[in-house]
C-alpha positions in Angstrom: 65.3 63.8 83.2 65.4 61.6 80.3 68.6 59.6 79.4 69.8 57.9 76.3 71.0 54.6 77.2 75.0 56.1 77.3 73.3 58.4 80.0 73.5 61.4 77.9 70.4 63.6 78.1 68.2 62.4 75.5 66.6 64.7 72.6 62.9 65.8 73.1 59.9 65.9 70.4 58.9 69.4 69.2 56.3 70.7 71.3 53.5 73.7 71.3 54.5 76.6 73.2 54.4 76.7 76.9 55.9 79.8 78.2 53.5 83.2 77.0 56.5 85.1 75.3 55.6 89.2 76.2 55.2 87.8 80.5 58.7 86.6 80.3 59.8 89.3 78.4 58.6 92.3 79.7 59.0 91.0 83.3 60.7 92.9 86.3 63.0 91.1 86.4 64.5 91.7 82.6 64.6 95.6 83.6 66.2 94.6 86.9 68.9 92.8 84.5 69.7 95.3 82.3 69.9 98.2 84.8 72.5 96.0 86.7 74.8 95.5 83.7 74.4 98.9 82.3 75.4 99.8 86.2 78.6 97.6 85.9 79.7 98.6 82.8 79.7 102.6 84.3 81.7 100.7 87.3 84.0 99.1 85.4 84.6 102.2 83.9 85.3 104.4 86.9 86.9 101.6 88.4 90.0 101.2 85.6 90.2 104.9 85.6 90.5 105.2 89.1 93.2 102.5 89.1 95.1 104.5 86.6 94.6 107.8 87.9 95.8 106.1 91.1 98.9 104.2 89.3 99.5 107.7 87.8 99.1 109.7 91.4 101.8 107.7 92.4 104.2 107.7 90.1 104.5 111.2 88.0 101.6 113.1 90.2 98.8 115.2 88.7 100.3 115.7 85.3 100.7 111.7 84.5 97.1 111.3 86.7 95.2 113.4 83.6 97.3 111.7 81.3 96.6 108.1 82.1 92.9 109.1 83.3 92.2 110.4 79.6 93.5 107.1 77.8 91.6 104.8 79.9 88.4 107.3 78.5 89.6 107.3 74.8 90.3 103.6 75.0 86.7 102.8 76.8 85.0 104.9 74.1 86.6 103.4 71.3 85.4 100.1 72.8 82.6 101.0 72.8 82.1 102.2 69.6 84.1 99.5 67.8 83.5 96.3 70.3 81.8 94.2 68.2 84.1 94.2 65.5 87.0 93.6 68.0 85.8 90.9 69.4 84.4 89.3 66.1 87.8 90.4 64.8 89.5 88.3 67.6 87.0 84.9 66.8 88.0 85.1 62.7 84.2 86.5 61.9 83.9 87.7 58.8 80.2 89.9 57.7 77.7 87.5 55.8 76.3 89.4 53.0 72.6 89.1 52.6 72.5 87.5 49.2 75.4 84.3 50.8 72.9 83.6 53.9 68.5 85.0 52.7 67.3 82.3 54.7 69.2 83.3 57.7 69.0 86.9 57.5 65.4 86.2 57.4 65.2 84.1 60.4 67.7 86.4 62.8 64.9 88.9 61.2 62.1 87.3 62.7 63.2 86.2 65.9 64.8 89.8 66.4 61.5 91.5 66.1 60.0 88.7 68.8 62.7 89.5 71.1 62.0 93.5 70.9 65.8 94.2 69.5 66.8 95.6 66.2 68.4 92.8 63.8 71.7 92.7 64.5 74.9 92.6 61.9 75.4 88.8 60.9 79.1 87.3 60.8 80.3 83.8 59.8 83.0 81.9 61.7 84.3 79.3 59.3 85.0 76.4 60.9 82.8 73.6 61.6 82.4 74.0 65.2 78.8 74.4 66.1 78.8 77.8 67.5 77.3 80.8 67.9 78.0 84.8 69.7 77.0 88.1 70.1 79.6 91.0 70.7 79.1 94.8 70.9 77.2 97.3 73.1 74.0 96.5 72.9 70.9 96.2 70.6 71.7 99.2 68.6 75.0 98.3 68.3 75.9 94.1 67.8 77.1 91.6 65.9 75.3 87.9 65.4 78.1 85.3 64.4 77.5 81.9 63.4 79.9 79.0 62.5 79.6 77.0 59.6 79.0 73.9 61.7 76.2 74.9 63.0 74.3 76.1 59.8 75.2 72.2 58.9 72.8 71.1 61.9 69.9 71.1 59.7 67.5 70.9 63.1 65.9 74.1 62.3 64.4 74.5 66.0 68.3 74.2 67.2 69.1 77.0 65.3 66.4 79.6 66.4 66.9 78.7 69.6 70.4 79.3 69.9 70.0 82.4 68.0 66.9 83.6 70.3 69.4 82.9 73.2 71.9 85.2 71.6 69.9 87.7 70.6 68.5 87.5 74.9 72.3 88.7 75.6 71.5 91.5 73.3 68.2 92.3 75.0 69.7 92.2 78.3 72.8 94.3 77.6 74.7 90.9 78.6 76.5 91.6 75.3 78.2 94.9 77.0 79.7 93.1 79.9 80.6 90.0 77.9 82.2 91.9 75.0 84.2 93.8 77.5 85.2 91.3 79.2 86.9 89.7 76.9 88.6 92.7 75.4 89.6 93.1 78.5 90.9 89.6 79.7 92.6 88.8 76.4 94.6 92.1 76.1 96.1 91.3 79.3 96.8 87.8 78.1 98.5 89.0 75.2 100.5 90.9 77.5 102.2 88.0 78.5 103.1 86.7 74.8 106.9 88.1 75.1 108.6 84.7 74.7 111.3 83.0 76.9 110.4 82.1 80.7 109.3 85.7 81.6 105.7 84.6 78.9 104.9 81.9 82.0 105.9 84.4 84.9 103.6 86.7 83.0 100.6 84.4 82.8 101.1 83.2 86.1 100.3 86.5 87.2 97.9 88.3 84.2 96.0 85.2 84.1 94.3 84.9 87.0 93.6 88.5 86.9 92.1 88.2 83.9 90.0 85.8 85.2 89.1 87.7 88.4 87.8 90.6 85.7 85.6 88.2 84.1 84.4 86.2 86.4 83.7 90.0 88.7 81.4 91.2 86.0 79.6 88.3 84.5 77.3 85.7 86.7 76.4 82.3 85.4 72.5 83.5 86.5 72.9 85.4 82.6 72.4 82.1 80.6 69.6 80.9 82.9 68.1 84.3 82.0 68.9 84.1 78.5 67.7 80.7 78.3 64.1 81.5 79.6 64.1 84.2 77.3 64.6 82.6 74.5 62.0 79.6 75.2 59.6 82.3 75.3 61.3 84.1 71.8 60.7 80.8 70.2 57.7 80.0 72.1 58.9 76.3 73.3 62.4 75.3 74.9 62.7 72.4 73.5 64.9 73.9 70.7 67.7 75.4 72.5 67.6 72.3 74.8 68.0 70.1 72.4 70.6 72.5 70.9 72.7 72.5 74.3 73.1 68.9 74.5 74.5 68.9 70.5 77.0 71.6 71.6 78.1 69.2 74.8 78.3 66.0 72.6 80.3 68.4 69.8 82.7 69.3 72.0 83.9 66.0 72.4 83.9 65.1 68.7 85.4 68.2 67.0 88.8 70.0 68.8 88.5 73.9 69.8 91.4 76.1 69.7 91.1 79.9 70.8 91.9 82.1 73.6 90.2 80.8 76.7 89.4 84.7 77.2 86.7 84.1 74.6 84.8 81.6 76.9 82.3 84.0 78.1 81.0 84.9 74.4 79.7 81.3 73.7 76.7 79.3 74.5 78.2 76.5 76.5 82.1 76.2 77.6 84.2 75.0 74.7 87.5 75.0 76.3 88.9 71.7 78.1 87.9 72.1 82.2 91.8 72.1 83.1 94.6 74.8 82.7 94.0 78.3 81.8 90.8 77.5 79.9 89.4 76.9 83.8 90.2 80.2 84.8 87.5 81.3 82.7 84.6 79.4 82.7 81.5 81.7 83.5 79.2 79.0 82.5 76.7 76.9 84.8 76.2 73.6 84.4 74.8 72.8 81.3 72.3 69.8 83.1 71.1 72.7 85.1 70.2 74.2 81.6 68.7 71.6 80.0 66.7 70.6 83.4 65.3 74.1 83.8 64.0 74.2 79.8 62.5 71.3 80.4 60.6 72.0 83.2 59.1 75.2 81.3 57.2 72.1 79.7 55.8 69.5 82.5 54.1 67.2 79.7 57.5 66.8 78.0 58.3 63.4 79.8 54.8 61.9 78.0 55.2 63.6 75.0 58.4 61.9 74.9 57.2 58.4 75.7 54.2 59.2 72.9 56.6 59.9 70.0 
């Protein structure tokens, strides 16, 4: 692995493609993944209506049981249904009309159609954070947001391959889990915002239960999927490595403030590694990332040397 001379990992040139884009793809393995999450999303359905139905058992018997077991199915579907606007809500995204953004629309376009989803809704977080997300239900039913700091990267290769990463989440019904997560994990979170020394009691409890959710339904192995997808997407990984390794050295330039229930919607971890934004980290380590998209390219190390 190359280093700069501050040992960060160092930038690569832009290279030909190296990864044929439909054998990634269309492998087994991408219907294994999206079977399993469309699996744990039913799960996590029954299981919360179980819990209630349980809860409700207990306490008023069958009469409260219906009661609680048809909210938790009214509030799942309007999640469903409305989960990418919840979760944008929750971020500050606001829609980017076509005629603000032509260029982008145009390249979320493309990169939709190589990654076999439907374009999704774009959004614009307005702050100069490099960032971007995906929230919803799945291809037919997502939202693409971008920050404003990362439309300033000007590396056009960055961008695509962030967005081809995003758009892998969509492909992989990732975005289902993810979005419900964090509907999840931040409404109990809010639960404990009632002031006074009973808010820490709260999050003492919720928080790590929150977590448990989160950390229950997503696996780290989704952003190694999502990142050889989106090598293949964009036809070289050189672009969302490079891309990585700006979000790692932006992190430590530019200060994020959100709900640490967010974490699992991002590319990389934006939170501080300490106190409740630790509970949440569903991210592997981002070397691990970079080392794998480089290795989709053995001749990257000469190239490098060459430029």
């Amino acid at each position: 692995m190359h280093q700069s001379p501050t040992g960060r990992l160092a930038a690569s040139p832009r290279t030909s493609a190296t990864t044929p884009r439909r054998s990634i793809l269309n492998r087994p393995g991408s219907k294994f993944l999206i079977a399993r999450n469309i699996l744990k999303a039913w799960l996590l359905l029954a299981g919360v209506s179980a819990l209630l139905g349980a809860l409700g058992w207990a306490v008023g018997g069958l009469h409260l049981l219906s009661i609680l077991v048809f909210s938790a199915l009214l509030t799942a579907s309007a999640v469903y249904w409305f989960a990418d606007r919840i979760a944008l809500g929750m971020v500050g995204a606001r829609e980017l009309p076509l005629g603000e953004s032509p260029a982008l629309h145009s390249t979320v376009e493309r990169l939709a159609a190589r990654a076999g989803v439907p374009k999704p809704k774009l959004y614009l977080l307005p702050d100069g954070h490099p960032r971007a997300l995906v929230a919803g239900r799945g291809p037919h039913g997502s939202g693409l947001a971008v920050s404003a700091g990362l439309l300033g990267i000007g590396v056009p290769a960055e961008l695509e391959g962030l967005i081809a990463h995003e758009l892998a989440h969509i492909r992989h019904r990732d975005v289902l889990l993810q979005t419900a997560a964090v509907v999840l994990a931040a409404t109990l979170i809010e639960l404990t915002r009632v002031g006074g020394w009973l808010q820490r009691g709260l999050l003492f409890v919720l928080g790590p239960i929150a977590a448990a959710f989160v950390h229950l339904l997503l696996s780290p192995q989704r952003e190694f999927a999502a990142d050889l997808a989106a090598a293949s997407i964009c036809e070289t990984p050189h672009g969302l490595a490079d891309a990585l390794i700006r979000l790692e050295q932006a992190n430590e330039l530019i200060e994020f403030q959100a709900s640490a229930a967010t974490e699992p919607l991002y590319p990389i971890n934006p939170f501080a590694e300490e106190g409740l934004g630790s509970l949440f980290n569903t991210h592997p380590r981002l070397l691990d990332r970079v080392v794998r998209l480089r290795e989709l390219d053995p001749d990257w190390r000469a190239n490098l040397r060459a430029a």
